[in-house]
N, C-alpha and C positions, 0 to 999 in steps of 0.2 A: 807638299803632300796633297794628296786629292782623296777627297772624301763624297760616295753617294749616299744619297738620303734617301730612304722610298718607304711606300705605301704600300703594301700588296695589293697585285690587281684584285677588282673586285668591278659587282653590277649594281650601281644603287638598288636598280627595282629589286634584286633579290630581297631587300631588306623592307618589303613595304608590300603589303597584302594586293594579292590583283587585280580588284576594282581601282586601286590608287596606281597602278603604275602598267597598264598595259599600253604597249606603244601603237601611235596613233599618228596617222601622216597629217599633221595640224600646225602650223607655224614652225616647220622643222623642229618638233619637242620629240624626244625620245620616247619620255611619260608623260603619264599626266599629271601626278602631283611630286614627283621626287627631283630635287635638283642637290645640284655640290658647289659648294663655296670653298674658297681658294684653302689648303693647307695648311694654314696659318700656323699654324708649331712649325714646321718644315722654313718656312721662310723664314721668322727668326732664328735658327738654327744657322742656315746659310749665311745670312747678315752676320753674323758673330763671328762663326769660321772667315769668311770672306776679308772681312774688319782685319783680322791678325794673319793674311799672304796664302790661305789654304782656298785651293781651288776645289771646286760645289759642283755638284749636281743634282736634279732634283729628280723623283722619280715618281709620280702620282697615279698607284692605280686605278684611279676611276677613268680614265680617260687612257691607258698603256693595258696591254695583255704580258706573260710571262715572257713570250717573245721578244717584245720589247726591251726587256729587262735587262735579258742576254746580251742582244747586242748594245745595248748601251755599257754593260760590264766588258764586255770585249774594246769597244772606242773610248772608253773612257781611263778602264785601266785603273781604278780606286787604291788604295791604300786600306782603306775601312770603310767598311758599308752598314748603314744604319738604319734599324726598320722602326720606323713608330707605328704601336697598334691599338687597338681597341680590343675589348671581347669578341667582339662578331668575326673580328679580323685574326685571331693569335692563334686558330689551326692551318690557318693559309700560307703566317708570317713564318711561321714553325716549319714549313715545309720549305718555304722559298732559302729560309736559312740554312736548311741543310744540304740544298742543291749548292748555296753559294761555296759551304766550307766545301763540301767535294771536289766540285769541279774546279773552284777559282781558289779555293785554300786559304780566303782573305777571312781576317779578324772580323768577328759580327758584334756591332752591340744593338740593342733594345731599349725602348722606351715608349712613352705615351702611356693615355689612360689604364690600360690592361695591368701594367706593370706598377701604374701608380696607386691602385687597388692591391689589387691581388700582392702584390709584395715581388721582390727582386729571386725569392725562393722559386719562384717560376721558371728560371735558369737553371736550376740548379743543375739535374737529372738533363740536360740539354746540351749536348757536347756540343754541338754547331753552333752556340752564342756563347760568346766568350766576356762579354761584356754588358751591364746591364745598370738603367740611370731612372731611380724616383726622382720626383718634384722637378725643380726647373733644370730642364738639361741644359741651357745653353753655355754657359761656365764650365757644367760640369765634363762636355763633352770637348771644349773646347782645351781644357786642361787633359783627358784622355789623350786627344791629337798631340799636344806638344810631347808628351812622354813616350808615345809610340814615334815620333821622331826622332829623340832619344833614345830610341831602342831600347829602353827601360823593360826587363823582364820582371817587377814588380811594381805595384800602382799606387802611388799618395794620395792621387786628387780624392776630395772629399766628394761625397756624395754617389761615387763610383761602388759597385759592386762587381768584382772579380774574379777570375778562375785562376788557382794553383794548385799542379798535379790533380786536374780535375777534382779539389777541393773551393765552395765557393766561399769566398772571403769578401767581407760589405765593411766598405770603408766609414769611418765617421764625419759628419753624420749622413742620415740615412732617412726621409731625402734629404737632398740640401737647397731651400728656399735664396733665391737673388731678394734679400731685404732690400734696396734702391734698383726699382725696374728700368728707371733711369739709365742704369750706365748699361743695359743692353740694348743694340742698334735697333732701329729703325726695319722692321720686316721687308725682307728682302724682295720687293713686289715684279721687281723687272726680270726674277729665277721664272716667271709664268708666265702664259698669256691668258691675262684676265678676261678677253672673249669667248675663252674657254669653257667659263663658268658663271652658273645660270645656278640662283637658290632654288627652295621650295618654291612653287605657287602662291602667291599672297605675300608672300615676302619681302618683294622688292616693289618700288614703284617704278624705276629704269634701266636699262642695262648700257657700260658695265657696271658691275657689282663688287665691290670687295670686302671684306670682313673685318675687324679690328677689336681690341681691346683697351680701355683703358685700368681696369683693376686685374688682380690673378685672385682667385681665391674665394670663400662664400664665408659666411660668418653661420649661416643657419647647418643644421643638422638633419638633414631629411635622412633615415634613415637606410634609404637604397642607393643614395647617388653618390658615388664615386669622387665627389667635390666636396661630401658632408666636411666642416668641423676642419674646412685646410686653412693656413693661415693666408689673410686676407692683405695684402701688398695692390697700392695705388701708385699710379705712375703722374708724375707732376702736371699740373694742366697744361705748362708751356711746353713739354714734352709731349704731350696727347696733341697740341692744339698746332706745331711741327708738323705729324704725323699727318693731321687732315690738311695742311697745307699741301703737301709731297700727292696725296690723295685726289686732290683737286689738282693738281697743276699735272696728273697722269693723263685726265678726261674720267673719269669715273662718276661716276653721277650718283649713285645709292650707296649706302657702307649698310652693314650690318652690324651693330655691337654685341657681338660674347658675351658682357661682363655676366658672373650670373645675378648681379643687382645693379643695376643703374647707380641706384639711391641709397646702396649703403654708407656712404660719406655724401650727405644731403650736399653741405656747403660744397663742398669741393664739385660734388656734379652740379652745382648751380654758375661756379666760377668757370666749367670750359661750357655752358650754355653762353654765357658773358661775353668770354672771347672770341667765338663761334658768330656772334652777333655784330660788336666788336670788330674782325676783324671782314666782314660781310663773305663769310666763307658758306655757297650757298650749296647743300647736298641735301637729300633724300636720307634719313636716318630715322634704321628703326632700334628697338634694346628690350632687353627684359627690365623689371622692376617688381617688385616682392609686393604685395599689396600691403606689408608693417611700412615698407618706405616709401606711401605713396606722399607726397605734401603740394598743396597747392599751388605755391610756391613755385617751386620744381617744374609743375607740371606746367605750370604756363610760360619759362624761361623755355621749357626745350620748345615746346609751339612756335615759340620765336626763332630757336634756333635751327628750325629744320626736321626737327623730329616730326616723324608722322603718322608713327605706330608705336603701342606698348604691349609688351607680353607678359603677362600676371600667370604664373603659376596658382591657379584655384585650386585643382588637385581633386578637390570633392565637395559633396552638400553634405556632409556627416559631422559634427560637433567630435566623434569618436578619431575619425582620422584626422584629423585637424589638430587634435595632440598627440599623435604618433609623430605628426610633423612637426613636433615641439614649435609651431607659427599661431602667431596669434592671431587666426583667422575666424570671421564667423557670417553667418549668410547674410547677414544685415551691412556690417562693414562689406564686402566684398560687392554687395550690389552699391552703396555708395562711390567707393573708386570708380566701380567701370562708368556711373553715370556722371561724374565729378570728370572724369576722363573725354569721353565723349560731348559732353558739353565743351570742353577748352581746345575742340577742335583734334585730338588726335583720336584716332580708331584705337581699339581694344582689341588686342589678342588674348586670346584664353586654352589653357592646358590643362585638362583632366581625366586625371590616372585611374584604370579599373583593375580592381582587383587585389585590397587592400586586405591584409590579414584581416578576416573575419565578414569580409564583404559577402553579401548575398546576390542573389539576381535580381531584386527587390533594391537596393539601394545603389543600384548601378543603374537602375533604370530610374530611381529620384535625380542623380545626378544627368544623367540626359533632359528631363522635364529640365531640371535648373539651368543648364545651360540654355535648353532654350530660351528661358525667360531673362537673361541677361542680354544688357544693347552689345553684344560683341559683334565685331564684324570676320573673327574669324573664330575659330575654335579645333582646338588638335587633340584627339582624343587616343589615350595610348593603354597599354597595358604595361602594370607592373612589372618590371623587370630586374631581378635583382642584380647585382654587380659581382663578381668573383673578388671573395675578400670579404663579404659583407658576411653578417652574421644569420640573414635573410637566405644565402647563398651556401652558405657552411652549413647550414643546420636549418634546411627547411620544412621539415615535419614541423617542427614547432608552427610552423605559420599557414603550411599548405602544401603543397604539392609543386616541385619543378615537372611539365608536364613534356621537356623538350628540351635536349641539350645543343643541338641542332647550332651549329654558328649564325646561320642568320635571323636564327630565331631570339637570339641575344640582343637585339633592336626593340626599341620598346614600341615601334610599329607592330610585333609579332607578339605571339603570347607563347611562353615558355613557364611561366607560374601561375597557380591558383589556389586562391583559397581554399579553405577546406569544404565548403560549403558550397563549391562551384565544378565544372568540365572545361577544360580545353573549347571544345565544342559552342558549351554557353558561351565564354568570354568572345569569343571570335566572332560570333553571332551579333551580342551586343556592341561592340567595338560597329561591325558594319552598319547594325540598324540608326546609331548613333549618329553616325555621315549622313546617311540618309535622310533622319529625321532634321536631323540638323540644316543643312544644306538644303533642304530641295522642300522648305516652306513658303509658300508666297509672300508673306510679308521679308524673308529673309529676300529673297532675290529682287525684289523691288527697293530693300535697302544698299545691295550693291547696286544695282544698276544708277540708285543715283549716288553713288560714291565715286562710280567712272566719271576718270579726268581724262587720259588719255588712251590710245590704241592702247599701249603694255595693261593698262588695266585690262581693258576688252579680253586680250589676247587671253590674260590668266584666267579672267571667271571664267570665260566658254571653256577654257580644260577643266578646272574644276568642277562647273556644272556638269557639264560628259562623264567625270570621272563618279560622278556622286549618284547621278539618274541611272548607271550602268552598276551602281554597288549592289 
């Protein structure tokens, strides 16, 4: 059986306001602040199919046009073709899938974020997708394959939702969680060419680059994010610690960690800092970490072990929004981490959301002051954007205004909601003025200049300074 996997094409910059992304003949960068890191759903997918004698291909639209697509369906010849999407991405994915049933007549399924919000209902009314997978597909699509080998005209595998007599049928359960990530392979890194791909700016300290996980899932419950409240599955440290061996012995020099918290199981991310150490496996590693799981402790094992960035979801300077995020944050703790942080040697990344049900222009502009008064060395400032599925999303009068349904306004780089109390207009405004003030302060750019170690540094502040003096 042969199975393609793809992305719909698509253009990072569309998804990133045009002070950040106009292209610029500078170190061959396309943009100046958007980059793409490898698939990573897509590759374990492959790995698993692969694992059980099904031959793969991968299809990644950031870097293929529609064209592309084609002829790859023509030399490849699939059996089943399968789109993972996002919200930004599920008008595009929608279209590609019904040129596929037309012309090539092959079984569609779907999957990714889009579908793991929004619900498998999303197919329903979709005659061109015949098949659709919540939560971890890699079982569940690997169990589709076998039965479509079988030429099975009805479907068992769990976690499967299905079409009969264009009636949709969702298997149980729905989604279906891999409890031991363990017995899924090893991300199938050699389906790409990791020279390919280049993060954000500030992201990386060398290239190449690649991404990884060692947990699925969040414990916290932010009310927009499409990862609220899923259940939280850790893959074993000698398993994780595999992984960065294979990593290292590719040539790769930087990883990037997913998890959405580092430090929600303190011990166990202290025991793959141990091994890491231990086993002198020496990378470039940056991760998110929740400022409830910041610990001492912790923070100075990964120092040891190579880490050398953290990214704290701050979100706001408001007491009010800080319990919408049901997190127990507050300005005093939060300015503790970041300086607890940057004293033990690793740089502080920092993420802060405008435009929070009830937010004003007045305390979007408290959170710009606070920002700057934190030692961070980066800061990403986004707008609210709710998730299809969310109850923010279903039912936003309650909270404000969707001001843009617009696909690629669905990136929380763009703004598509607002408060009640705010414009399209204002938010976009602030977002830019935010870069600007942020970015282009003298004592901020005398603290990168001396945080440059080597050229790749160099190379990312000059685009990001270009990109921020030109906002």
């Amino acid at each position: 059986m042969r199975v393609l996997l793809a992305i719909a094409p698509y253009d990072i910059c569309e998804f990133y306001p045009s002070y950040q992304s106009r292209s610029v003949r500078l170190f061959k960068a396309k943009g100046l602040v958007p980059g793409v890191t490898p698939p990573l759903g897509l590759l374990y997918l492959s790995a698993t199919l692969k694992q059980h004698g099904i031959e793969v291909k991968l299809f990644d639209g950031a870097y293929h046009d529609t064209g592309d697509l084609f002829q790859l369906l023509n030399s490849f010849k699939p059996n089943l073709v399968g789109f993972s999407s996002t919200a930004p991405l599920w008008r595009r994915t929608l279209e590609l899938t019904r040129i596929v049933k037309e012309k090539y007549k092959l079984p569609v399924v779907v999957g990714g974020a889009n579908i793991n919000t929004a619900g498998v209902n999303l197919i329903a009314n979709e005659p061109s997708i015949d098949f659709a997978v919540q939560g971890d597909a890699e079982l569940v699509l690997l169990g589709l394959c076998k039965e479509l080998m079988r030429h099975k005209k009805e479907f068992k595998t769990k976690g499967l939702a299905w079409k009969k007599h264009n009636k949709l049928i969702k298997n149980p359960p729905v989604p279906f969680y891999v409890a031991n990530l363990d017995l899924i392979p090893l991300p199938d890194r050699l389906a790409i060419n990791h020279l390919d791909y280049c993060p954000s700016i500030g992201f990386y300290r060398a290239l190449p680059n690649t991404s990884m996980v060692t947990t699925r899932g969040c414990l916290h419950s932010c009310f927009f994010c499409h990862d609220a409240n899923s259940k939280l599955r850790a893959r074993s440290v000698e398993n994780v610690i595999e992984e960065f061996k294979l990593i290292k012995q590719m040539g790769i020099k930087d990883v990037i960690l997913y998890d959405q918290d580092f430090g929600q199981e303190r011990d166990r991310a202290i025991k793959i800092c141990d091994a890491l150490i231990k086993e002198r496996i020496k990378l470039w590693i940056g991760c998110n970490l929740s400022i409830e799981s910041f610990d001492l402790t912790l923070i100075r094992k990964m120092r040891k072990a190579g880490f050398w960035r953290v990214f704290y979801g701050i979100e706001s300077a408001c007491a009010r929004n800080f319990n919408k995020l049901d997190k127990e944050l507050s300005v005093k703790r939060i300015r503790r981490v970041l300086r607890l942080t940057e004293a033990n040697g690793l740089q502080a990344f920092g993420s802060f959301i405008f435009g929070f049900p009830g937010d004003t222009k007045n305390d979007i502009l408290e959170v710009i002051e606070f920002a700057k008064s934190l030692p961070l060395s980066y800061a990403k400032f986004v707008a609210l954007s709710p998730w299809p599925g969310k109850d923010i999303y279903n039912h936003p009068e309650k909270y404000g205004q969707m001001v843009s349904t617009c696909d690629v306004d669905m990136s929380m780089n763009m703004v598509n909601f607002v408060p009640h109390e705010m414009t399209k207009a204002e938010m976009e405004g602030l977002l830019q003025l935010a870069y600007r003030e942020f970015y282009m302060r003298p004592r901020y750019v005398l603290k990168r200049l001396l945080q440059m170690r080597t050229i790749e540094d160099f190379k990312q502040n000059l685009r990001g300074f270009l990109a921020f003096w030109r906002a």
